[in-house]
C-alpha positions as CSV (number, residue, x, y, z in Angstrom):
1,X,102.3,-20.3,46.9
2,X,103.7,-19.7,43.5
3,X,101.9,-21.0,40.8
4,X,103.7,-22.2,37.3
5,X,102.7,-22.3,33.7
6,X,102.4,-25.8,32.4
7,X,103.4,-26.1,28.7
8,X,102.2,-29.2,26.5
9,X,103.9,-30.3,23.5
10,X,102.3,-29.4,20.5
11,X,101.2,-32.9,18.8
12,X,101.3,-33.7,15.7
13,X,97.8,-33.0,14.7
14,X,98.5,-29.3,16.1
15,X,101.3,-29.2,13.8
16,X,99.2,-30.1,10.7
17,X,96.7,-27.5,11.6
18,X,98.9,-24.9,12.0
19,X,100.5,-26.2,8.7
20,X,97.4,-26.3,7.0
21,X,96.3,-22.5,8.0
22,X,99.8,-21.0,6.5
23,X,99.0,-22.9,3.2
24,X,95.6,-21.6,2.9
25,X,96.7,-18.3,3.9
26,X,99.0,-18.5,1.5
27,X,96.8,-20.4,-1.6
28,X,94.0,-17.4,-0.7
29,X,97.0,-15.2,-1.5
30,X,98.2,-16.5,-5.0
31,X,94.7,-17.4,-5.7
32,X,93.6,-13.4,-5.4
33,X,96.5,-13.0,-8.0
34,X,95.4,-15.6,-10.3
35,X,92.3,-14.7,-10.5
36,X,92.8,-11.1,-11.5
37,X,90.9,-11.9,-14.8
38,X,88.0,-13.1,-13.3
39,X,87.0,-10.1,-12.1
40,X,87.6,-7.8,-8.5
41,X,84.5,-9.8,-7.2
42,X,86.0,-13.2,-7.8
43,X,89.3,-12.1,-6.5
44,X,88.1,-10.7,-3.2
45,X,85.6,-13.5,-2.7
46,X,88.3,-16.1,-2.8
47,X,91.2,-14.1,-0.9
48,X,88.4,-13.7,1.4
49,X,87.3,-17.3,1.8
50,X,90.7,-18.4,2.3
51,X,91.9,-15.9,4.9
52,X,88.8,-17.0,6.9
53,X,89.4,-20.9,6.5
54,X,92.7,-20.2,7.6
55,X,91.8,-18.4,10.6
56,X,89.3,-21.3,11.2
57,X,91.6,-23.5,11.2
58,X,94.5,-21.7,13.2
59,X,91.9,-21.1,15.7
60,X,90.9,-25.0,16.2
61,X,95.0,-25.8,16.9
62,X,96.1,-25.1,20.7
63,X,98.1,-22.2,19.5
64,X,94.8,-20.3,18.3
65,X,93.0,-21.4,21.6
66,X,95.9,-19.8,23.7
67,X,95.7,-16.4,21.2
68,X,92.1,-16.3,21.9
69,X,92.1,-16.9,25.8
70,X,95.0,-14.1,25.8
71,X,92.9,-11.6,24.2
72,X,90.0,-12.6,26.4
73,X,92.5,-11.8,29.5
74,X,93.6,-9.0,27.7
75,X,90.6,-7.2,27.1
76,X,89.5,-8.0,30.8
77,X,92.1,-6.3,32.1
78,X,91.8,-3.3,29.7
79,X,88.4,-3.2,31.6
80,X,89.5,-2.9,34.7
81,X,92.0,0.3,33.9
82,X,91.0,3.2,35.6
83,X,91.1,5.5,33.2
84,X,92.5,9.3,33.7
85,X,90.0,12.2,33.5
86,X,90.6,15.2,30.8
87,X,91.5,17.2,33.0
88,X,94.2,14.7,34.8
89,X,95.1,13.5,31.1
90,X,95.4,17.3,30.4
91,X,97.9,18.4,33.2
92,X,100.2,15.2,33.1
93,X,100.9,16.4,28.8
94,X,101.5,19.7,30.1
95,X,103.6,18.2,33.0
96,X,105.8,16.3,30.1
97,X,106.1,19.5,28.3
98,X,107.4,21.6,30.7
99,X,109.9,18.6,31.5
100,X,111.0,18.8,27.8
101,X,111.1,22.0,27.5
102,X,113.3,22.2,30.8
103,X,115.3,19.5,29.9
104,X,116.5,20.6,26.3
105,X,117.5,23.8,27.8
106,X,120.0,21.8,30.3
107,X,121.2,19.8,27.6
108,X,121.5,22.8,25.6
109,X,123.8,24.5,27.9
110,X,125.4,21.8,29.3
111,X,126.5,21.2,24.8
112,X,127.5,25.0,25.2
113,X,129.4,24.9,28.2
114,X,131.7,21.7,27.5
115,X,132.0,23.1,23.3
116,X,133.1,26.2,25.6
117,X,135.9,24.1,27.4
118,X,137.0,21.7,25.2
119,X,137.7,24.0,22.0
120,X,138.1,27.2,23.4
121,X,140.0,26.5,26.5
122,X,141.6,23.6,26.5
123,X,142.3,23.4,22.7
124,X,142.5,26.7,21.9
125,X,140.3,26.7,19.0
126,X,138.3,29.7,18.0
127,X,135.5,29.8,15.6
């Protein structure tokens, strides 16, 4: 039995929240460039206040309750990667080396051989 995502419509109380979390993103911007006089202190403090009340309030909308419960799946199933050993890890790089290193000589010849035909046989170029 297939199972299907269910998308709700963003209200708009969502909207105003997301809204809300671009202009203080954006105020805790301008207001770390206004207050260059104040100080580096000042300046930090306040770009740093408003980053974090914007992230706040992004992460009370639905859209920062679905980021979140995405990285929470995310990082669930980074856990349950089986994870090569060195010595695995080690002879699958030398493995796509050796392909490389194969594989631009082909190319390399094959380049050769149709530069071969085309100008020198067919055109009757030489260099």
């Amino acid at each position: 039995m297939a199972t299907s995502q269910i998308e709700t419509v963003s209200t708009g109380a969502d909207k105003a929240k997301l809204a809300a979390a671009v202009v203080l993103a954006v105020g805790a911007i301008v207001a770390f460039y206004l207050l260059a006089r104040q100080g580096s202190l000042v300046q930090w403090a306040a770009l740093l206040v408003g980053l974090a009340a914007a992230v706040v309030v992004f992460g009370s909308s639905e859209n920062g309750r679905q980021l979140w419960a995405f990285g929470r799946d995310s990082w669930r199933e980074v856990r349950k990667v089986v994870w090569p050993t060195r010595k695995e890890a080690m002879q699958m790089t030398a493995y796509v080396f050796a392909f490389v290193a194969i594989m631009s000589v082909f190319l390399w010849l094959t380049d050769k051989t149709l530069e071969w035909v085309f100008f020198d046989l067919i055109l009757g170029w030489r260099k």
